[in-house]
PDB file of N, CA, C and O in Angstrom:
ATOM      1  N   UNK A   1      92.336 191.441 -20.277  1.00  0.00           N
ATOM      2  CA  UNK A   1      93.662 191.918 -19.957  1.00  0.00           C
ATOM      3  C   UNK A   1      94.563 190.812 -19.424  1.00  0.00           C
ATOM      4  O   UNK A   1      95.693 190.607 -19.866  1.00  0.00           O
ATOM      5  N   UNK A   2      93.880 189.974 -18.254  1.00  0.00           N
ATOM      6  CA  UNK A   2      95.183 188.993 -17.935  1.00  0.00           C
ATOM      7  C   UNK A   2      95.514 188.019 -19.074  1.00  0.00           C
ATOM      8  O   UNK A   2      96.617 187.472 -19.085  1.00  0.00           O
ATOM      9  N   UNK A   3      94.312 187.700 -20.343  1.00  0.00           N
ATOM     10  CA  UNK A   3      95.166 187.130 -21.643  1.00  0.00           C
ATOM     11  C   UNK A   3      95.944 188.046 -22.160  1.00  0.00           C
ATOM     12  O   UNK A   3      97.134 187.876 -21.896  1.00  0.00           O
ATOM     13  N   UNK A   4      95.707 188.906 -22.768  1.00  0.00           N
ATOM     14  CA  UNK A   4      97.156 189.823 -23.304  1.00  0.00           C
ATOM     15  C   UNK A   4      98.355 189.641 -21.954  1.00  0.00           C
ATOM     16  O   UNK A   4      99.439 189.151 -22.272  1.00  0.00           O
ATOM     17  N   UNK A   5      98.208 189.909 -20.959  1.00  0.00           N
ATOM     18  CA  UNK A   5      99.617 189.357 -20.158  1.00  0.00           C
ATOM     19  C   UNK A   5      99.999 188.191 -19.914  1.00  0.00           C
ATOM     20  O   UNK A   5     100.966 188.061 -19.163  1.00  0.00           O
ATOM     21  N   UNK A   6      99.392 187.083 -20.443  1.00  0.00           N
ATOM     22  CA  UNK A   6      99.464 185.787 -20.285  1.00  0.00           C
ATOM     23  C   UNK A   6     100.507 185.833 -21.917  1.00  0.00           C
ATOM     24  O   UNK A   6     101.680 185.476 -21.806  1.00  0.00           O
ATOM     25  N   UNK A   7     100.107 186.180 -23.023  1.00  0.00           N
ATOM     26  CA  UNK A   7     100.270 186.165 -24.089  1.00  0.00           C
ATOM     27  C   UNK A   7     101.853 186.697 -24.178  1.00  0.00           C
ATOM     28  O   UNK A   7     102.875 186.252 -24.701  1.00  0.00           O
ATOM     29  N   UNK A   8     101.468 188.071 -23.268  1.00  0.00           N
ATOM     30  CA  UNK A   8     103.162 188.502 -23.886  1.00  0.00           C
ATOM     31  C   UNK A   8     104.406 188.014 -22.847  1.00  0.00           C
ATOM     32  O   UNK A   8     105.577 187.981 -23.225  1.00  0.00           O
ATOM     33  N   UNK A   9     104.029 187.684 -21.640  1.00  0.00           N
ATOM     34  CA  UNK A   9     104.540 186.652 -20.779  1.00  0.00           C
ATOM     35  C   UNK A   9     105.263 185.204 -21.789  1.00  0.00           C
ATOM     36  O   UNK A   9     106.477 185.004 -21.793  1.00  0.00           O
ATOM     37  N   UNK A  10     104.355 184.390 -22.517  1.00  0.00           N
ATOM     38  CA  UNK A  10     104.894 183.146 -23.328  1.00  0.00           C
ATOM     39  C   UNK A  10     105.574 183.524 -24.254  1.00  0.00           C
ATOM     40  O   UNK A  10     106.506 182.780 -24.559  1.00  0.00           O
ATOM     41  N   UNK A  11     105.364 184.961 -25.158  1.00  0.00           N
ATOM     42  CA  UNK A  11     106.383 185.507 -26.187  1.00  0.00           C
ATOM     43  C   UNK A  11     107.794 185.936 -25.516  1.00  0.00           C
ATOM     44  O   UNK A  11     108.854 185.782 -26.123  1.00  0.00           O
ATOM     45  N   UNK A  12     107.721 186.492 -24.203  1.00  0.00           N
ATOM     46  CA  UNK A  12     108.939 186.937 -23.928  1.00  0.00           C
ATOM     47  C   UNK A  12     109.646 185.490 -23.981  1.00  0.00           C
ATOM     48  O   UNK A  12     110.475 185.365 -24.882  1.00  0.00           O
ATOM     49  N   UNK A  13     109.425 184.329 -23.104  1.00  0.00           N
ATOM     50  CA  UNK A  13     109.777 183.185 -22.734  1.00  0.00           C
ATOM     51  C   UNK A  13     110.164 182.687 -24.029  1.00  0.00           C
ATOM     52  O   UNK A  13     111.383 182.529 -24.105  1.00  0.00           O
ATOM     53  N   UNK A  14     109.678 182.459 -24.825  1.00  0.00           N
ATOM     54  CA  UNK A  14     109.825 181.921 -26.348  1.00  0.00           C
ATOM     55  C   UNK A  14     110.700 182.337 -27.219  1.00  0.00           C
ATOM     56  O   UNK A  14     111.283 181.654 -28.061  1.00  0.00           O
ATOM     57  N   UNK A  15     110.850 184.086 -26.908  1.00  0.00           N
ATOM     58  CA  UNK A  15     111.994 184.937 -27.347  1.00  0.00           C
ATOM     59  C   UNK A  15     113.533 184.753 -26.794  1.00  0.00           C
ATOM     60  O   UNK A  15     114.585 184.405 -27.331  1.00  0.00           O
ATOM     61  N   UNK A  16     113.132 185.185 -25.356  1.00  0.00           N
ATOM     62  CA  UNK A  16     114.085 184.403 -24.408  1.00  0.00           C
ATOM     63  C   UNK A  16     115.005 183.037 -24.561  1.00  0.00           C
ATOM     64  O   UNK A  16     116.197 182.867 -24.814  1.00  0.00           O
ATOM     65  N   UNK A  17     114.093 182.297 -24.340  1.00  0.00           N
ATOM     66  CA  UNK A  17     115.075 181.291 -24.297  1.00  0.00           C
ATOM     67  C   UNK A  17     115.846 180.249 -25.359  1.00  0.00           C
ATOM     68  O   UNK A  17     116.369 179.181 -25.041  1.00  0.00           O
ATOM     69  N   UNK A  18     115.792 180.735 -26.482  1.00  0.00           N
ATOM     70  CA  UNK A  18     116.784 180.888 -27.651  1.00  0.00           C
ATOM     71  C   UNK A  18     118.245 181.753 -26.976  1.00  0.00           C
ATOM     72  O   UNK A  18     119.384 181.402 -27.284  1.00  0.00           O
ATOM     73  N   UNK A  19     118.074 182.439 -26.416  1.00  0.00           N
ATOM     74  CA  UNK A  19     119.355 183.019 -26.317  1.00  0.00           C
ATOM     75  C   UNK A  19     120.098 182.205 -25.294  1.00  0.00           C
ATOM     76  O   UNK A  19     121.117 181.528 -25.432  1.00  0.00           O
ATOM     77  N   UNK A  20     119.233 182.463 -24.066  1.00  0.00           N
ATOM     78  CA  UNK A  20     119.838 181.845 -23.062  1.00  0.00           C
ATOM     79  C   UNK A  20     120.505 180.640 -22.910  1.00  0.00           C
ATOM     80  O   UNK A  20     121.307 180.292 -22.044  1.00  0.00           O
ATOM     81  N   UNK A  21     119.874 179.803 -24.283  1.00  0.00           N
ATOM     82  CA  UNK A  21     120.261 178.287 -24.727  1.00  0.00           C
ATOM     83  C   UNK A  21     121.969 178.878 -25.231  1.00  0.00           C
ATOM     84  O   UNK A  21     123.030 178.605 -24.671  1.00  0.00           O
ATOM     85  N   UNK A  22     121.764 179.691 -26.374  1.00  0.00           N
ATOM     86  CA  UNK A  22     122.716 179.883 -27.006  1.00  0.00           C
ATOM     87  C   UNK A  22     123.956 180.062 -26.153  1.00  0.00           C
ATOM     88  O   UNK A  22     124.968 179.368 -26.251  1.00  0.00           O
ATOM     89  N   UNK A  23     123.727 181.308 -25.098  1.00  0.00           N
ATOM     90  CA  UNK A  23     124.586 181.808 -23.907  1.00  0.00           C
ATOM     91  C   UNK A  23     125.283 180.423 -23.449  1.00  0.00           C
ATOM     92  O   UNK A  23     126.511 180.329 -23.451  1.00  0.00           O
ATOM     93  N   UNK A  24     124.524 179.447 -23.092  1.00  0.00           N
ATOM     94  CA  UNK A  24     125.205 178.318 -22.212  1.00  0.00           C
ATOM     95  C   UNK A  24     126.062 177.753 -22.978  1.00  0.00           C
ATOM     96  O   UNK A  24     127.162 177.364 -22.585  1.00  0.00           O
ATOM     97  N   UNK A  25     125.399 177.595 -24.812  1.00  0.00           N
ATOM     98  CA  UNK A  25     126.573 176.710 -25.555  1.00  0.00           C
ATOM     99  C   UNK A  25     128.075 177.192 -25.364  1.00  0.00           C
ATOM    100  O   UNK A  25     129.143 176.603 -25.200  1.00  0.00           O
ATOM    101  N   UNK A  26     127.535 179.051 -25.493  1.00  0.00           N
ATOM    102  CA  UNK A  26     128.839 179.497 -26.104  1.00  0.00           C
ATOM    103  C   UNK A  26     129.568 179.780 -24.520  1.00  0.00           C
ATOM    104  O   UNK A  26     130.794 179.878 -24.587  1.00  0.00           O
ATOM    105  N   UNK A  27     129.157 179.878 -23.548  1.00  0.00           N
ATOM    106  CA  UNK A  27     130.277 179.769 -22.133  1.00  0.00           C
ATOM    107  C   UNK A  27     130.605 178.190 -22.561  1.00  0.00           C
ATOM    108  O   UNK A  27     131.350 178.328 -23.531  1.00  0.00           O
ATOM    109  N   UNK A  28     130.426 176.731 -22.329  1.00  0.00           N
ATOM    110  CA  UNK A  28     130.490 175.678 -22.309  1.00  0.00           C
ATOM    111  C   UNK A  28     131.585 175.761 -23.599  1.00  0.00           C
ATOM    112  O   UNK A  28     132.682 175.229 -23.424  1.00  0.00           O
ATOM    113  N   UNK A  29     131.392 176.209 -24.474  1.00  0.00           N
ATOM    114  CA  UNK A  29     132.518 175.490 -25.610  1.00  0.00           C
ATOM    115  C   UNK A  29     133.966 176.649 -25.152  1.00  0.00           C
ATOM    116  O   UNK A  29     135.164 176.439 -25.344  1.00  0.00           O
ATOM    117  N   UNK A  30     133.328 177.827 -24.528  1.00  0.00           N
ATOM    118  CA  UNK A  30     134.463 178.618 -24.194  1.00  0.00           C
ATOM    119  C   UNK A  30     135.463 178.037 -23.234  1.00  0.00           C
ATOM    120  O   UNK A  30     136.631 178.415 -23.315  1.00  0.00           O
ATOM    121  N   UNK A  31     135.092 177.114 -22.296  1.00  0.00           N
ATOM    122  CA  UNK A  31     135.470 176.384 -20.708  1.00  0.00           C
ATOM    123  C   UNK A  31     135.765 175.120 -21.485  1.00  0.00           C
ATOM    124  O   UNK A  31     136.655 174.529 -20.873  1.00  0.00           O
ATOM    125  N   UNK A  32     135.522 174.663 -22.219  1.00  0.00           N
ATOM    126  CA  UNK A  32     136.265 173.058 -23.106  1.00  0.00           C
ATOM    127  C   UNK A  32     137.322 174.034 -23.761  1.00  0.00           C
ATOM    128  O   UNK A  32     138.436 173.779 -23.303  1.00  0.00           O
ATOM    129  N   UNK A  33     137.349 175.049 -24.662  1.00  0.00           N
ATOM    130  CA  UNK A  33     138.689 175.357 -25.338  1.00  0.00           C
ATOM    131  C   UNK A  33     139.655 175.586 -24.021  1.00  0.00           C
ATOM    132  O   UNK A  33     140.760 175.049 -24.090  1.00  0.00           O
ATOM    133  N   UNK A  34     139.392 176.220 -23.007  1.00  0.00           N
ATOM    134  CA  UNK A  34     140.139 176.961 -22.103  1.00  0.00           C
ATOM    135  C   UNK A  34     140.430 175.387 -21.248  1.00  0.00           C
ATOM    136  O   UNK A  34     141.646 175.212 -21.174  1.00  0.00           O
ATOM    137  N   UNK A  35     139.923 174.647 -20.834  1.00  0.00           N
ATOM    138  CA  UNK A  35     140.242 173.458 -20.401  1.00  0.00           C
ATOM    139  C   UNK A  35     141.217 172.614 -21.852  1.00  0.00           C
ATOM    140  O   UNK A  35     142.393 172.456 -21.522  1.00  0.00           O
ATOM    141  N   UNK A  36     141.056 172.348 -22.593  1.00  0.00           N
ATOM    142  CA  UNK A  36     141.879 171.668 -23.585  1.00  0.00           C
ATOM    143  C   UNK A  36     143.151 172.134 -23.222  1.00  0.00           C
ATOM    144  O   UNK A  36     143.977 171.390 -22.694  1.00  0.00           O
ATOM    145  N   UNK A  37     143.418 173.604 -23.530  1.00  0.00           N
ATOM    146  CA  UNK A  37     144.483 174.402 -23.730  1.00  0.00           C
ATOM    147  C   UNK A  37     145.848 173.778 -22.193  1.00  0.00           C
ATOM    148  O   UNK A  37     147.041 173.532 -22.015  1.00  0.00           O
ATOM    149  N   UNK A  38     144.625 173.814 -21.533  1.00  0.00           N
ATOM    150  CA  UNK A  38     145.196 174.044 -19.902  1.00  0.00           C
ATOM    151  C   UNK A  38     146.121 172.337 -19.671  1.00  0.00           C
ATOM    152  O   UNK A  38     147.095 172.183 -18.934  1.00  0.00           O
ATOM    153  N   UNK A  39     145.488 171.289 -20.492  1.00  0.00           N
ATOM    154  CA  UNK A  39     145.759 169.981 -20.701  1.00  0.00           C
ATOM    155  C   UNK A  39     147.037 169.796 -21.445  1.00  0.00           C
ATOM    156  O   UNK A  39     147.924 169.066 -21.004  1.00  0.00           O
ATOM    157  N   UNK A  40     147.152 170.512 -22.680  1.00  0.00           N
ATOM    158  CA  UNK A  40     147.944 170.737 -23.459  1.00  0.00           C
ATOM    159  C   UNK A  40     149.564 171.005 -22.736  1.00  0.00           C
ATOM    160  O   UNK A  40     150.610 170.369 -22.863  1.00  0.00           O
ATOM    161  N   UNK A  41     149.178 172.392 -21.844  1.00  0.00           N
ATOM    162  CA  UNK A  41     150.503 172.808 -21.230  1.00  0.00           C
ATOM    163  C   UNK A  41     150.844 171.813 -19.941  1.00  0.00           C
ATOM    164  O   UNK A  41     152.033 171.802 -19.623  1.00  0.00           O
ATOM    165  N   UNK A  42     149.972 170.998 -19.179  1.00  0.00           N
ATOM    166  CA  UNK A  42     150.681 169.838 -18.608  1.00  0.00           C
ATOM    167  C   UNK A  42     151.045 168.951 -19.034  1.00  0.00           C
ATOM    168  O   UNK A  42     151.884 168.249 -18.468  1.00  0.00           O
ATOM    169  N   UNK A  43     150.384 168.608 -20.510  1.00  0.00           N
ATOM    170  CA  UNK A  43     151.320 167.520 -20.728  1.00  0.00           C
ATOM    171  C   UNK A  43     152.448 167.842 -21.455  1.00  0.00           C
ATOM    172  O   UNK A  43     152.791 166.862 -22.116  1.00  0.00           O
ATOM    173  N   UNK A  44     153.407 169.099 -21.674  1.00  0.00           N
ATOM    174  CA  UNK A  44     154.331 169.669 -22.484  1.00  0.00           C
ATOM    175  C   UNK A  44     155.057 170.086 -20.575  1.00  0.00           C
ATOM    176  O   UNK A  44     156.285 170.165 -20.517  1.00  0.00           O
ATOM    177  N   UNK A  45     154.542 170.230 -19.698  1.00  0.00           N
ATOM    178  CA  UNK A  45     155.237 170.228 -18.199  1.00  0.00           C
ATOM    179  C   UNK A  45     155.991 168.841 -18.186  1.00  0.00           C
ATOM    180  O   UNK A  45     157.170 168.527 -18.351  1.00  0.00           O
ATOM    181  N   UNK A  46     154.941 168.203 -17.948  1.00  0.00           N
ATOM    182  CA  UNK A  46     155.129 166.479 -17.779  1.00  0.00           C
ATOM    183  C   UNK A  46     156.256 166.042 -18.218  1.00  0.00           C
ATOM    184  O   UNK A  46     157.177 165.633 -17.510  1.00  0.00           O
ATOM    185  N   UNK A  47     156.239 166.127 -19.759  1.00  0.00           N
ATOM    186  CA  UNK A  47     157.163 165.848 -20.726  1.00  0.00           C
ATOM    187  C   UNK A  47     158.466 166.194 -20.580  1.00  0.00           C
ATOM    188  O   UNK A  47     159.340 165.348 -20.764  1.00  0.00           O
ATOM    189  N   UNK A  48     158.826 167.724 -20.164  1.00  0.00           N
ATOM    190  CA  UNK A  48     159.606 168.445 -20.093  1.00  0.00           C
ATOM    191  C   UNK A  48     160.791 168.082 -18.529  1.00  0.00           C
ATOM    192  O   UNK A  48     162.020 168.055 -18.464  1.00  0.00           O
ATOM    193  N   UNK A  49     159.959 167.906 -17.702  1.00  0.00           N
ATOM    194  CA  UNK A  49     160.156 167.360 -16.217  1.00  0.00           C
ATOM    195  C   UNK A  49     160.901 166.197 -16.368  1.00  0.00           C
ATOM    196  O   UNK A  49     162.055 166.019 -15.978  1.00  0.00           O
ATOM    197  N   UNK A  50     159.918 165.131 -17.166  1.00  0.00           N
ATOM    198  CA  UNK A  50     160.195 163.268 -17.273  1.00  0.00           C
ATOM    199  C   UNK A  50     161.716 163.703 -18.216  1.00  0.00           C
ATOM    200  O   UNK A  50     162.809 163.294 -17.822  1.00  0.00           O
ATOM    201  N   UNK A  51     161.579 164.594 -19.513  1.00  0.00           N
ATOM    202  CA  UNK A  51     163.105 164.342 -20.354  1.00  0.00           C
ATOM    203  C   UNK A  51     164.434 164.805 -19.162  1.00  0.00           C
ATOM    204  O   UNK A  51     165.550 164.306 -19.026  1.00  0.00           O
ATOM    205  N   UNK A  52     163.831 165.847 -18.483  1.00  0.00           N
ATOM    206  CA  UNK A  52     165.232 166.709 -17.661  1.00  0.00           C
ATOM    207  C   UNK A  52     165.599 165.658 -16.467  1.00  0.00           C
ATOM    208  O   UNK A  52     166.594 165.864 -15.773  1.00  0.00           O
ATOM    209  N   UNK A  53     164.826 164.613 -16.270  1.00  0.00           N
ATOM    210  CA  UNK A  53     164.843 163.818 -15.048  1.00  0.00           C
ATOM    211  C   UNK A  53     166.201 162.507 -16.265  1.00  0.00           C
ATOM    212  O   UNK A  53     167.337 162.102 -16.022  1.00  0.00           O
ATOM    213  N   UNK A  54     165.419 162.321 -17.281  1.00  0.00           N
ATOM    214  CA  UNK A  54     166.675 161.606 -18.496  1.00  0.00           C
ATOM    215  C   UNK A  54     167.519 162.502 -18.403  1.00  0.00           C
ATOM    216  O   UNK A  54     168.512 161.777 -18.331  1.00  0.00           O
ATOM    217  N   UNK A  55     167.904 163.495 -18.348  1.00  0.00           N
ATOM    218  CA  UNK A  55     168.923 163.672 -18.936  1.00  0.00           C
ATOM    219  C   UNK A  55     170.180 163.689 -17.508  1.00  0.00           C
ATOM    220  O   UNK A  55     171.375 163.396 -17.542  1.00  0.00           O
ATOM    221  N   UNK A  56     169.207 164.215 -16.190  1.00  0.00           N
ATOM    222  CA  UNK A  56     169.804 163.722 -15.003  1.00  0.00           C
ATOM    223  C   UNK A  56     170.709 162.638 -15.120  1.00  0.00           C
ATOM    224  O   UNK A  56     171.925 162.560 -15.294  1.00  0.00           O
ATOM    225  N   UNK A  57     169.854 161.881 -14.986  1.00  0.00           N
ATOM    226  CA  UNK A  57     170.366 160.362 -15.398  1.00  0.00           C
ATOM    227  C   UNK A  57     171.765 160.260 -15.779  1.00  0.00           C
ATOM    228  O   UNK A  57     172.703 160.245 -14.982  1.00  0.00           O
ATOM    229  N   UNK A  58     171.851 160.187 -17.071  1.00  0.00           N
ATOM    230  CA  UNK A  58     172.494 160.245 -18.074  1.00  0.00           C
ATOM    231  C   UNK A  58     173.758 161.305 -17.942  1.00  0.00           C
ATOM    232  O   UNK A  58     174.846 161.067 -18.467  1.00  0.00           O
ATOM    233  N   UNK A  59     173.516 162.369 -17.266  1.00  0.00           N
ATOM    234  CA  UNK A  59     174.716 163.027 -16.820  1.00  0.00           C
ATOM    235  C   UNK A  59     174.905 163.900 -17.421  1.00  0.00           C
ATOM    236  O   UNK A  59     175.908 164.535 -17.094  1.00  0.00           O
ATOM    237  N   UNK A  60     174.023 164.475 -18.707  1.00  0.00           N
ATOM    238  CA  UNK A  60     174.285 165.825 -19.400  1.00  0.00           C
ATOM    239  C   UNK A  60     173.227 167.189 -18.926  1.00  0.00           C
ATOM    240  O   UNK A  60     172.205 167.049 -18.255  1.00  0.00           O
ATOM    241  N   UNK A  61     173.569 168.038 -19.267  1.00  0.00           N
ATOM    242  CA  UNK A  61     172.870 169.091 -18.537  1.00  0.00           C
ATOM    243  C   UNK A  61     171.107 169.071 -18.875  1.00  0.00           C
ATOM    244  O   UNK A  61     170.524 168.849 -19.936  1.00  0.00           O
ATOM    245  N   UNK A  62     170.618 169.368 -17.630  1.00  0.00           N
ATOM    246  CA  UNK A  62     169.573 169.271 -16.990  1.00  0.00           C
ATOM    247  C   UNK A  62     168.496 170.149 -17.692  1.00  0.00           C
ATOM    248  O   UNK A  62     168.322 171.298 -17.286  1.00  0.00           O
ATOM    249  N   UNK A  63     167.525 169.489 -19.076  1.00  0.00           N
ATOM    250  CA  UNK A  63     166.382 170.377 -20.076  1.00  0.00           C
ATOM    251  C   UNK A  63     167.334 169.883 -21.395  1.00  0.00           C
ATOM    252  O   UNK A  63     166.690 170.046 -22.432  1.00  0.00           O
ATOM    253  N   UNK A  64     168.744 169.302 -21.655  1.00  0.00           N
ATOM    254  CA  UNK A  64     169.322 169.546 -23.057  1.00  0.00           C
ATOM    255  C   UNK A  64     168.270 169.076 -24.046  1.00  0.00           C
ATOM    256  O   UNK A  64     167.858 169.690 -25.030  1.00  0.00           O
ATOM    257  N   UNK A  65     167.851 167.684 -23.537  1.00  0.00           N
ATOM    258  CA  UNK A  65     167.606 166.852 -24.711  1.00  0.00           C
ATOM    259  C   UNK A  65     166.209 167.495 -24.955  1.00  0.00           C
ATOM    260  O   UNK A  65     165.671 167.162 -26.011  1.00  0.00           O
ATOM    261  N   UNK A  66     165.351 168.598 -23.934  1.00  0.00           N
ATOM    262  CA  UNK A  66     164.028 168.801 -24.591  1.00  0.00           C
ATOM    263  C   UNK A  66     164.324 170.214 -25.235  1.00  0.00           C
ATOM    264  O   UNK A  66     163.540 170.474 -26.148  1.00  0.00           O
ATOM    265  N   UNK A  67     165.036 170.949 -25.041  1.00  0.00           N
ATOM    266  CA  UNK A  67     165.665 171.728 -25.505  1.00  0.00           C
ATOM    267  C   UNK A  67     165.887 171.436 -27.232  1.00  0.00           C
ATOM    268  O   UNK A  67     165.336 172.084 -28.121  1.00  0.00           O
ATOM    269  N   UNK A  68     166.914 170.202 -27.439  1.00  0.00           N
ATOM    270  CA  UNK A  68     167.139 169.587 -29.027  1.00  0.00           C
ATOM    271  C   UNK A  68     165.679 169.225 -29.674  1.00  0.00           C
ATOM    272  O   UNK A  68     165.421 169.562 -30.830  1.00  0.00           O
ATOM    273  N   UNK A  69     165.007 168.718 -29.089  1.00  0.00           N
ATOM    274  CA  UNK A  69     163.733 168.131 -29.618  1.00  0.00           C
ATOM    275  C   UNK A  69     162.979 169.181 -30.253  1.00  0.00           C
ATOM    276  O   UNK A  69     162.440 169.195 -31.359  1.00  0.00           O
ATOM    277  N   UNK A  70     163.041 170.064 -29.346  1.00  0.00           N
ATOM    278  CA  UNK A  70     161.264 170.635 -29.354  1.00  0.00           C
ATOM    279  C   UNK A  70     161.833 172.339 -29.142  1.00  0.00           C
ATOM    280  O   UNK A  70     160.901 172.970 -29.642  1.00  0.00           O
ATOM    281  N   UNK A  71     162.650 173.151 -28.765  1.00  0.00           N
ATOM    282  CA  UNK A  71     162.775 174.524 -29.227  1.00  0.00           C
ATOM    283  C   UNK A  71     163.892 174.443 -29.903  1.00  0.00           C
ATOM    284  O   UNK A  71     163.831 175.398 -30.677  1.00  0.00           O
ATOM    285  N   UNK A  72     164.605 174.040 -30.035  1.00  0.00           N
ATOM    286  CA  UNK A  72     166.080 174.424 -30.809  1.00  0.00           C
ATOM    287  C   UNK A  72     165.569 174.398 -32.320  1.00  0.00           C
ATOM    288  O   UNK A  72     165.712 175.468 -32.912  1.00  0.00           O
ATOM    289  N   UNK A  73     164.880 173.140 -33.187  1.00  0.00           N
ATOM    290  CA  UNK A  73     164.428 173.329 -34.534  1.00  0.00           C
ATOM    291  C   UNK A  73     163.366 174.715 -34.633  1.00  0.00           C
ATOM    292  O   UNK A  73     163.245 174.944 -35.837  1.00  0.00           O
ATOM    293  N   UNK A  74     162.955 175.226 -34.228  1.00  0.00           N
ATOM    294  CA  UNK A  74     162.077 176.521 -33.900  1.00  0.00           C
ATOM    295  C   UNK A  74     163.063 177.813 -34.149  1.00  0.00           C
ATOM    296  O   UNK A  74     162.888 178.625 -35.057  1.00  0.00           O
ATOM    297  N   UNK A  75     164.268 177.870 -33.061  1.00  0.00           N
ATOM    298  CA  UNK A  75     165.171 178.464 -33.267  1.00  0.00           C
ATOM    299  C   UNK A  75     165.942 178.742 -34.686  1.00  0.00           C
ATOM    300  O   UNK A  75     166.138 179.731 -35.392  1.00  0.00           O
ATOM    301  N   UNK A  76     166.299 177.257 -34.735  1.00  0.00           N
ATOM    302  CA  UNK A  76     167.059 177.521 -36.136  1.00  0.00           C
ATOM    303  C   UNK A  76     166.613 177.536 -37.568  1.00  0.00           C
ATOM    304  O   UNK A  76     167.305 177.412 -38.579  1.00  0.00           O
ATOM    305  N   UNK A  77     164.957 177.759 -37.423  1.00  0.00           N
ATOM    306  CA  UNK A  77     164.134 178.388 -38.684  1.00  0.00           C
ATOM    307  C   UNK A  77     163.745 179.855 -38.575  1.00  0.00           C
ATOM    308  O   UNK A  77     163.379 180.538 -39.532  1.00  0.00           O
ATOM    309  N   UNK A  78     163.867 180.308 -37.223  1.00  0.00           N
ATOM    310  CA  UNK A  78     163.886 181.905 -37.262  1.00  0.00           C
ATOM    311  C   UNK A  78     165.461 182.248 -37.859  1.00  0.00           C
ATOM    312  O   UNK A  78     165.714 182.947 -38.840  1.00  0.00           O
ATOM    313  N   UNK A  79     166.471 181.520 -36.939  1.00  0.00           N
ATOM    314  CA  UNK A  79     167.971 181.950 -37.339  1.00  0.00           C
ATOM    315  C   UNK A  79     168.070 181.981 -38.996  1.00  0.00           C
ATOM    316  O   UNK A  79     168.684 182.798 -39.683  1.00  0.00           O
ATOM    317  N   UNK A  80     167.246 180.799 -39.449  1.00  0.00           N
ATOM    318  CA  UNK A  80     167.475 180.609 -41.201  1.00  0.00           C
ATOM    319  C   UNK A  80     167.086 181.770 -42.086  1.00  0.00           C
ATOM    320  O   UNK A  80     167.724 182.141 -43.071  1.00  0.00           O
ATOM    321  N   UNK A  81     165.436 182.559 -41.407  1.00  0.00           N
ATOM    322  CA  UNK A  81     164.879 183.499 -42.204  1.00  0.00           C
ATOM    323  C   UNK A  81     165.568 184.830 -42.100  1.00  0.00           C
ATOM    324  O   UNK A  81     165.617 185.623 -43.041  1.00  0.00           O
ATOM    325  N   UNK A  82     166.211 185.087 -40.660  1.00  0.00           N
ATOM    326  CA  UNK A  82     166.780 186.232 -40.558  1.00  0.00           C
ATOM    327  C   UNK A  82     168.175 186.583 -41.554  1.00  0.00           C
ATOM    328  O   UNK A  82     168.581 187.677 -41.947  1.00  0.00           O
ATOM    329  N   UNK A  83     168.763 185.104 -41.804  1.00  0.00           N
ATOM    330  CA  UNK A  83     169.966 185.222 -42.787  1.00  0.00           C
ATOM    331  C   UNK A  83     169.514 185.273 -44.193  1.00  0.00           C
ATOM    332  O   UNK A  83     170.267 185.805 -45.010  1.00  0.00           O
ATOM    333  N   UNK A  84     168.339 184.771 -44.594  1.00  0.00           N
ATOM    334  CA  UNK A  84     167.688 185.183 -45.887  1.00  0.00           C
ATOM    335  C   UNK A  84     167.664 186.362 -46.341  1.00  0.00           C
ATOM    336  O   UNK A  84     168.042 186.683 -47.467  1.00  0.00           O
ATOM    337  N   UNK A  85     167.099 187.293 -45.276  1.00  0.00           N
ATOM    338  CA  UNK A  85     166.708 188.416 -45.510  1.00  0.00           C
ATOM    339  C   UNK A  85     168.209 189.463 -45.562  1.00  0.00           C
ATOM    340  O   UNK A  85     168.112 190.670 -45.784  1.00  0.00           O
TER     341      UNK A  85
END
């Protein structure tokens, strides 16, 4: 008897820890996408901060130039499809 519980003891373990491996990949690649993402939106902060600090500068209103760059062409391809239609 304590071999049959020795036996199904190493099968559980053997069964087991395939998953548990798996479990860690898939939290770990979940916490790198969710960390990437999180990188992404500071450096689009950063960016956004450093242009409005130019445009300080410079004397025109405060976000214009990231505004022209980076949402206004966005804008004016929704504005384009809505006049298509």
């Amino acid at each position: 008897m304590p071999r049959l519980y020795l036996c199904l003891r190493l099968f559980v373990v053997a069964v087991a820890s395939p998953v548990i491996a798996i479990y860690i990949l898939v939290a770990a690649g979940v916490r790198y996408v969710a960390t990437s993402r999180r990188r992404a939106r500071r450096t689009r902060e950063v960016l956004r901060l450093s242009m409005s600090v130019g445009d300080w500068v410079k004397g025109i209103p405060v976000g214009y130039s990231y505004w022209v760059q980076y949402q206004a062409p966005v804008m004016l391809d929704e504005i384009a499809v809505h006049h298509d239609e």
